[in-house]
Structure formats: structure tokens, C-alpha cells
VOPAGU-2260 file (C-alpha; in pm, 1 decimal, decimal comma):
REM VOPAGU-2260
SITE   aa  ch    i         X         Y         Z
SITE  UNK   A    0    3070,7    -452,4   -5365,4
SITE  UNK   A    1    3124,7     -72,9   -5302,8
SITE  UNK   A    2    2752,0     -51,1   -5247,2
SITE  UNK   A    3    2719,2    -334,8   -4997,8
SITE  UNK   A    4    3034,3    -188,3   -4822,9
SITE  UNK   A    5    2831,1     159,2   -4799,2
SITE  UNK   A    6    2529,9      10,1   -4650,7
SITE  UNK   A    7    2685,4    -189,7   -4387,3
SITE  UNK   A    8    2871,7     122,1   -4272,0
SITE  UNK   A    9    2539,1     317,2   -4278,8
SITE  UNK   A   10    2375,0      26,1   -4066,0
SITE  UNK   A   11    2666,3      40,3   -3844,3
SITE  UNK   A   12    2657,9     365,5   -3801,6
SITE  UNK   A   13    2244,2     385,2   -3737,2
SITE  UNK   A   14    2287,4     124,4   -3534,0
SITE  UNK   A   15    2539,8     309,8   -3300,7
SITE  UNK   A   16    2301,3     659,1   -3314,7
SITE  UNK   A   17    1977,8     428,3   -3207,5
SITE  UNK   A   18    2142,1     302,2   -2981,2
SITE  UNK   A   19    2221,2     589,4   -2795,0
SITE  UNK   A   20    1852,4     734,5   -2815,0
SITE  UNK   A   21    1750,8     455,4   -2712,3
SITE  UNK   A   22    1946,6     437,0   -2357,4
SITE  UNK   A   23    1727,2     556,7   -2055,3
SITE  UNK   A   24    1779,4     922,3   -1981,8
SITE  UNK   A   25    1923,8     968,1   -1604,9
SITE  UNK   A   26    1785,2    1312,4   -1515,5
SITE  UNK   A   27    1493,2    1197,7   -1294,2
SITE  UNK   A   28    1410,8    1213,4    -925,4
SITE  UNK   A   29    1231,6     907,3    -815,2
SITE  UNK   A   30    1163,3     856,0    -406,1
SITE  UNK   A   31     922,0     894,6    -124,4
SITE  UNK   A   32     907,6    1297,3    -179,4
SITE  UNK   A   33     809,7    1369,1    -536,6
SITE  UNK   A   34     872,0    1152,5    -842,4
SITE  UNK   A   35    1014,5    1341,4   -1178,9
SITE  UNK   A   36    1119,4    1265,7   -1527,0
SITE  UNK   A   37    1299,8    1503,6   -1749,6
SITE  UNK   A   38    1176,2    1320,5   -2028,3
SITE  UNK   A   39     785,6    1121,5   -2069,7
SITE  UNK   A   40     884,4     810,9   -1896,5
SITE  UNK   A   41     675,6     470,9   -1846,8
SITE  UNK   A   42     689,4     285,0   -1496,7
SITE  UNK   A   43     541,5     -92,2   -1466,4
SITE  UNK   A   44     475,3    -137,1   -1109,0
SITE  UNK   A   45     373,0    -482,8    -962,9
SITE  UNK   A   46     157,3    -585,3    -662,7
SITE  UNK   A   47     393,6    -850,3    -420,4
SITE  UNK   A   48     200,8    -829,6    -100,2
SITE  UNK   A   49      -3,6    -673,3     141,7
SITE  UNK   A   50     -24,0    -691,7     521,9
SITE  UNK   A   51    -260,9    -407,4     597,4
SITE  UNK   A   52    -595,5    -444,2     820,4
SITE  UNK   A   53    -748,6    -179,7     524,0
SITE  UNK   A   54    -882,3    -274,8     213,8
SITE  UNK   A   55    -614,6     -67,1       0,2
SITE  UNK   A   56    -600,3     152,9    -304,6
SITE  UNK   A   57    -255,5     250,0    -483,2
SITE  UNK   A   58    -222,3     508,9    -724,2
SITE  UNK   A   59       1,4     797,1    -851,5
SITE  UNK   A   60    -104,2    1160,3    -753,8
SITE  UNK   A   61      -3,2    1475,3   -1006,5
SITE  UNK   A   62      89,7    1740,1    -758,5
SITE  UNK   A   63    -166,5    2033,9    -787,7
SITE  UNK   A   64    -333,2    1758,2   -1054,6
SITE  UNK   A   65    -529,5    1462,3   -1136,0
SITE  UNK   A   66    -489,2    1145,0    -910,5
SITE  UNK   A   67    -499,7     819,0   -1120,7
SITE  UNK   A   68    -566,5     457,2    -907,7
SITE  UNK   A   69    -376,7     206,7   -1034,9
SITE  UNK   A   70    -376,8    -145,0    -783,9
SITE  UNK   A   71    -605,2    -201,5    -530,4
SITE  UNK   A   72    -751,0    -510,5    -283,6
SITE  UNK   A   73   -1062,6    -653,0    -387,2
SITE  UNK   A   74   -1106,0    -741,6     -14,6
SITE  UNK   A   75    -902,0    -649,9     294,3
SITE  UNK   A   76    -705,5    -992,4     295,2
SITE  UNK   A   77    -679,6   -1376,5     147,6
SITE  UNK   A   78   -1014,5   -1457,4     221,9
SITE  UNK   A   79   -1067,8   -1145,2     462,7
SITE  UNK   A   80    -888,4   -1326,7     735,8
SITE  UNK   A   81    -636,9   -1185,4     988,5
SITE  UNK   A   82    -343,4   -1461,2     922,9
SITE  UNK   A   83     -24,4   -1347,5     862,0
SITE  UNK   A   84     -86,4   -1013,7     996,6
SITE  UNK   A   85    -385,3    -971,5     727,5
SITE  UNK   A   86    -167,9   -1123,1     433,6
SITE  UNK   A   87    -303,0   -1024,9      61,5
SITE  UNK   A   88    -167,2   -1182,8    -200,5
SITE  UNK   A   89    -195,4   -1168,4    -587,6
SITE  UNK   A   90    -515,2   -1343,8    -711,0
SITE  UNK   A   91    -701,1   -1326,7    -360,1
SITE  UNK   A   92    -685,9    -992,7    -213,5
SITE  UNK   A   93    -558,3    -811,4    -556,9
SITE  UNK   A   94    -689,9    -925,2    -879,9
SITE  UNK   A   95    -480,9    -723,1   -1135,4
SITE  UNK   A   96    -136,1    -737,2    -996,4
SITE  UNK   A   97     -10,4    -506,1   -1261,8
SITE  UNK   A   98     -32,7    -147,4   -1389,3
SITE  UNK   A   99     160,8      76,3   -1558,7
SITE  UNK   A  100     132,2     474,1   -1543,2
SITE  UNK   A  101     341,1     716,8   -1772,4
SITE  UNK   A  102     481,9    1002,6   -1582,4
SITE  UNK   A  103     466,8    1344,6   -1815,2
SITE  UNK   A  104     818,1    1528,7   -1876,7
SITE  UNK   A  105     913,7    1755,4   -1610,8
SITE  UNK   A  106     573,2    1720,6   -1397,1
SITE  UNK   A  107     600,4    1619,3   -1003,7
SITE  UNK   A  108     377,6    1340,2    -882,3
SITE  UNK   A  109     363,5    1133,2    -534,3
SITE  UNK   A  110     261,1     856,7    -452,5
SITE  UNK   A  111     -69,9     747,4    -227,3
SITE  UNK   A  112    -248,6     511,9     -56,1
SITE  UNK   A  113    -588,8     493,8      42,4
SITE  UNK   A  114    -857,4     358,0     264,1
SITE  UNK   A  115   -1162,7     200,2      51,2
SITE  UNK   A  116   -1475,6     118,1     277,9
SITE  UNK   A  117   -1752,4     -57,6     278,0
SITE  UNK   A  118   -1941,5     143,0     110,6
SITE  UNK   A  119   -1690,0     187,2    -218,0
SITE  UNK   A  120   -1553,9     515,5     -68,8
SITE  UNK   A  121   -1228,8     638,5      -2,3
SITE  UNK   A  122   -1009,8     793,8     248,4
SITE  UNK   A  123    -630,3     866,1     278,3
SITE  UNK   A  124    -437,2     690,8     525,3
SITE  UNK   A  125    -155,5     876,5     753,5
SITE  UNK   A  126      89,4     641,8     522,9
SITE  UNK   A  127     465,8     653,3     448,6
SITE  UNK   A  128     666,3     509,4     241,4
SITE  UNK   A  129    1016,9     399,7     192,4
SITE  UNK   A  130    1223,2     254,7     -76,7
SITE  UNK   A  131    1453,2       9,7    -147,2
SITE  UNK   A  132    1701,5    -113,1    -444,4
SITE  UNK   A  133    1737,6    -480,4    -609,2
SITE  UNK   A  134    1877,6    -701,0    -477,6
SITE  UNK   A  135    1755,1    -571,7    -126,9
SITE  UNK   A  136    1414,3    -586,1    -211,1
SITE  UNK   A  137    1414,6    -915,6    -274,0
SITE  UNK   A  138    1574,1   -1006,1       6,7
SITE  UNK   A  139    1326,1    -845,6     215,7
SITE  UNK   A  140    1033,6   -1010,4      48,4
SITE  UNK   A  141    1169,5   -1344,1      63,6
SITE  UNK   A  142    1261,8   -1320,6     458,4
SITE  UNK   A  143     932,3   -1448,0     592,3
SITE  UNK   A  144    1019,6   -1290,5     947,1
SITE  UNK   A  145     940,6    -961,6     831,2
SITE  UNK   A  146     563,3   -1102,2     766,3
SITE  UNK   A  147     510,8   -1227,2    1061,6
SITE  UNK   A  148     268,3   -1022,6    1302,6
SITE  UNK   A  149     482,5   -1057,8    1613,6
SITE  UNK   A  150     823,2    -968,0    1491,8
SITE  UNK   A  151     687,5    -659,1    1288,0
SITE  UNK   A  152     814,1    -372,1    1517,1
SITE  UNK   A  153    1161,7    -479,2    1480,1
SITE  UNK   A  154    1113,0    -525,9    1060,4
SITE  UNK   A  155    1346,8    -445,8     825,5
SITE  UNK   A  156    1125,1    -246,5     629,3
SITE  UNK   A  157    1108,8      12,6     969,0
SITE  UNK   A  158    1483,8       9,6    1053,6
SITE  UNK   A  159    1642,3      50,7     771,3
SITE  UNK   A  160    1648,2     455,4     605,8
SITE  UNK   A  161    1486,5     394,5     268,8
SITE  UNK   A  162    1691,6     519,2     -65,5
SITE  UNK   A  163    1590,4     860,0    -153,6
SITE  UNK   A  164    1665,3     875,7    -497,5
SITE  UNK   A  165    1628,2     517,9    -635,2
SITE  UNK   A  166    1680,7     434,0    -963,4
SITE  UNK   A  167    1422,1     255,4   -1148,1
SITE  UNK   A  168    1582,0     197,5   -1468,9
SITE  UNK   A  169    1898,5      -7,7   -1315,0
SITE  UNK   A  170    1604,8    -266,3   -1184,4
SITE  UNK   A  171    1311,6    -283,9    -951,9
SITE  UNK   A  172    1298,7     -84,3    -632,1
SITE  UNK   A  173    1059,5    -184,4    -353,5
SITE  UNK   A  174     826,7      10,2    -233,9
SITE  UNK   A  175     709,9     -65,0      90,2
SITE  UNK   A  176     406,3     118,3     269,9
SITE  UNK   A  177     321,1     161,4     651,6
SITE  UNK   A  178      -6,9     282,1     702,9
SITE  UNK   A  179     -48,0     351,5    1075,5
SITE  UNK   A  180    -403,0     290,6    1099,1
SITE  UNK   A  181    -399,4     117,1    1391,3
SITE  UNK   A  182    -158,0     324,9    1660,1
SITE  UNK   A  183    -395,8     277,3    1930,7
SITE  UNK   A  184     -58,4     240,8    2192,0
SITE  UNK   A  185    -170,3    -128,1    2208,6
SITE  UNK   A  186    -103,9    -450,4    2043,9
SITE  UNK   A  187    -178,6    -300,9    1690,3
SITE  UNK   A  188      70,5     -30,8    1764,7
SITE  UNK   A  189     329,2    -155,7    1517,6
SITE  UNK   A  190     522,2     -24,6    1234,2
SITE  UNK   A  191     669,7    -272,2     971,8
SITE  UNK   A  192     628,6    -112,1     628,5
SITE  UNK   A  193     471,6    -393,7     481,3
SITE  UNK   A  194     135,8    -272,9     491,4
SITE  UNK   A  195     109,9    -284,5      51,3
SITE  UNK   A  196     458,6    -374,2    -109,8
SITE  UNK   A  197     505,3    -340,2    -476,1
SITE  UNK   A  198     809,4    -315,8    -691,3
SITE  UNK   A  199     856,8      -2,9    -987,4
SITE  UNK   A  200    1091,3       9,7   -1263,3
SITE  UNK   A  201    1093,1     200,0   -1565,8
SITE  UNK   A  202    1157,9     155,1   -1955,5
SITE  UNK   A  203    1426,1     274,6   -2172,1
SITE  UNK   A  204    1261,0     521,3   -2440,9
SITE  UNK   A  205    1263,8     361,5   -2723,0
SITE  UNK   A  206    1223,5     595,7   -3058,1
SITE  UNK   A  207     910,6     535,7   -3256,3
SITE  UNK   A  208     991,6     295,1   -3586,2
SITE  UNK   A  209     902,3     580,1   -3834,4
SITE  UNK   A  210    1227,2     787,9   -3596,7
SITE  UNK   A  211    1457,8     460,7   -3640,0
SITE  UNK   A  212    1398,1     455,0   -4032,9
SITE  UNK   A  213    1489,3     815,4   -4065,4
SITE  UNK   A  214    1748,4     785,2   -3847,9
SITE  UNK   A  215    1882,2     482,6   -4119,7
SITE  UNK   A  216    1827,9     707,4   -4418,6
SITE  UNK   A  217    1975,8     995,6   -4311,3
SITE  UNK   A  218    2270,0     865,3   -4192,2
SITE  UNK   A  219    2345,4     635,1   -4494,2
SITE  UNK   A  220    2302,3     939,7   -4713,1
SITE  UNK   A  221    2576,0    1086,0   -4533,0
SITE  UNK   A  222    2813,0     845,9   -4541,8
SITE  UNK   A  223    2737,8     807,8   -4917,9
SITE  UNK   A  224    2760,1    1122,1   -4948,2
SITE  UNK   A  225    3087,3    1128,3   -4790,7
SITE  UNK   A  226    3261,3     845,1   -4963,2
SITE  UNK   A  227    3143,7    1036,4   -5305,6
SITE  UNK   A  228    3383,1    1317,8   -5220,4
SITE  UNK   A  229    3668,1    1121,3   -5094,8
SITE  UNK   A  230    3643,4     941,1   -5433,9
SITE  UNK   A  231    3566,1    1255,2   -5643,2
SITE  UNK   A  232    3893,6    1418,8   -5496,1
């Protein structure tokens, strides 16, 4: 009985230490500037929708590094048409809505959008970006006003200041692009940040099993270890 009362405490007790490793470190920066992570950190980020007259690529750029592509259009719109202000959605425009990209400890990366022509080249866009916290961001993609072609210059997405330091880990933040391809002074001059829209969030490190175990063992041999003396005394 002494034994099982030993090993729930030690379970207890793992349970509370693995629980805080486990909790997502806060020491990040994470917004239009420069994105990073104090600690290697994993972000999913997820296609929603594209009004852009490009054929798009996204990706995440290592400053002074390597620039990895991770979502781009397979063609410039739903069925290369210019409805909806060039409206791409997932399965038509973008195939794989998904990607995932693991930002190194204590490196600085931003974030890019490019130009793909017909020809399977690339060239960077005069973009910006802004971002925006959950529940907003859903707000804004559900309001089908700020997809519409005529209302775009008075968007959301270009009136209201984007978050600078968003927090990925409390849920998704948008993040909306305006590529100002098109700022002729005409009709096409119009900003409305929903040129590629995607949402980020990142995981909670999670220790490796093999860590967890350990973590188990060594503290149940301490509070064995502990009870020993108390009962030794």
C-alpha cells in the first residue's frame, strides 16, 4: 500500500514537472518586421484565400539566410478568372493548403511573397503585410464585403493598424497580404490586404518521450528517496 502511495505521488509529481515543460515558452517576437523564437518553435500556417491578379508564392525568409517556399497558387485564380476580384480558393488556385516551417532558436526570419510567371520564375512583389488576432480574423474572413472588388479601398484589412507582436500560441493570427502590383492611379489602384490571407499559429514544445520517462524516474526516486528518510528518522 506504501508502494502504490509512493508511485502515485511520483506520477503526481511528474505529471506537474511535464507539465510545465510542456507549456509554450513566451519569449518570441512574431509580426510584420522579423519573426523570433527563443526556443526551436513549429508554426502550421494555412492557406484561406487569395484575391491577387499574381499567381503567388508564400514562404518564410532566414534573414542573411536560406528562403524556404511553403504555399503557393497553382494558377492566378479559381479557374484563372477575374471574379471576386481574382478569388483563389483552396483546391482551385492552391492545391496544398497547408505547411508547416520550424523557426530555429534565436534566428530572425520574415516573411515574403512572390510573383511566379509564366515561365516558372519568380519575382518579389512591393508587398506588406499586416496582422491580426482570433477572433478578428475570423471576422474579417467571414465579412464577404471585404472580398468584393468595389468596396476594397475602404477594407478592413487597409484601415485597421495590424498587431505588431501577435501571439501565435494563444490561437491563429491572420495574416493578410497587399501586394500593390497594380497602382497604376486607375481602377486597379486599390489597397485591401487581401491579396493571399493565411492564418499561423504555433505548438507548445512538447518534450521528447525518452525526456518524459526520465523525467518519471527521476522524480519518483526522489520522493522515494525522501519518504525513506522521513521513515528512517
Amino acid at each position: 500500500m506504501k508502494l502504490t502511495k509512493y508511485l502515485l505521488s511520483a506520477a503526481a509529481a511528474a505529471a506537474t514537472v511535464v507539465g510545465a515543460v510542456s507549456s509554450p515558452a513566451q519569449a518570441f517576437s512574431f509580426g510584420p518586421g522579423a519573426i523570433r523564437f527563443d526556443t526551436n518553435t513549429t508554426v502550421d500556417f494555412t492557406f484561406n484565400e487569395s484575391h491577387g491578379y499574381f499567381r503567388q508564392r508564400f514562404g518564410v525568409q532566414e534573414i542573411g539566410g536560406a528562403a524556404t517556399n511553403l504555399l503557393w497558387e497553382n494558377t492566378r485564380s479559381d479557374n484563372n478568372s477575374g471574379a471576386n476580384d481574382w478569388q483563389g480558393t483552396c483546391g482551385n488556385a492552391v492545391l496544398n493548403c497547408t505547411a508547416s516551417f520550424t523557426f530555429q532558436a534565436g534566428k530572425t526570419y520574415s516573411l515574403f511573397l512572390n510573383a511566379i510567371d509564366n515561365f516558372g520564375g519568380t519575382y518579389a512583389l512591393d508587398e506588406a503585410v499586416k496582422f491580426f488576432n482570433a477572433p478578428q480574423a475570423a471576422t474579417v474572413l467571414a465579412d464577404t464585403r471585404y472580398r468584393n472588388y468595389n468596396t476594397s479601398p475602404n477594407s478592413l484589412l487597409a484601415t485597421t493598424a495590424g498587431t505588431n507582436n501577435a501571439n501565435p500560441f494563444a490561437g491563429p493570427v491572420l495574416i493578410a497580404f497587399e501586394d500593390f502590383g497594380m497602382r497604376d492611379g486607375g481602377a486597379d489602384d486599390h489597397v485591401d490586404y487581401n491579396d493571399f490571407m493565411l492564418t499561423a499559429q504555433a505548438r507548445a514544445t512538447v518534450p521528447e518521450p525518452a525526456t518524459l520517462g526520465g523525467l518519471g524516474v527521476v522524480v519518483g526516486g526522489l520522493v522515494f528517496a525522501r519518504r525513506r528518510r522521513v521513515h528512517q528518522a
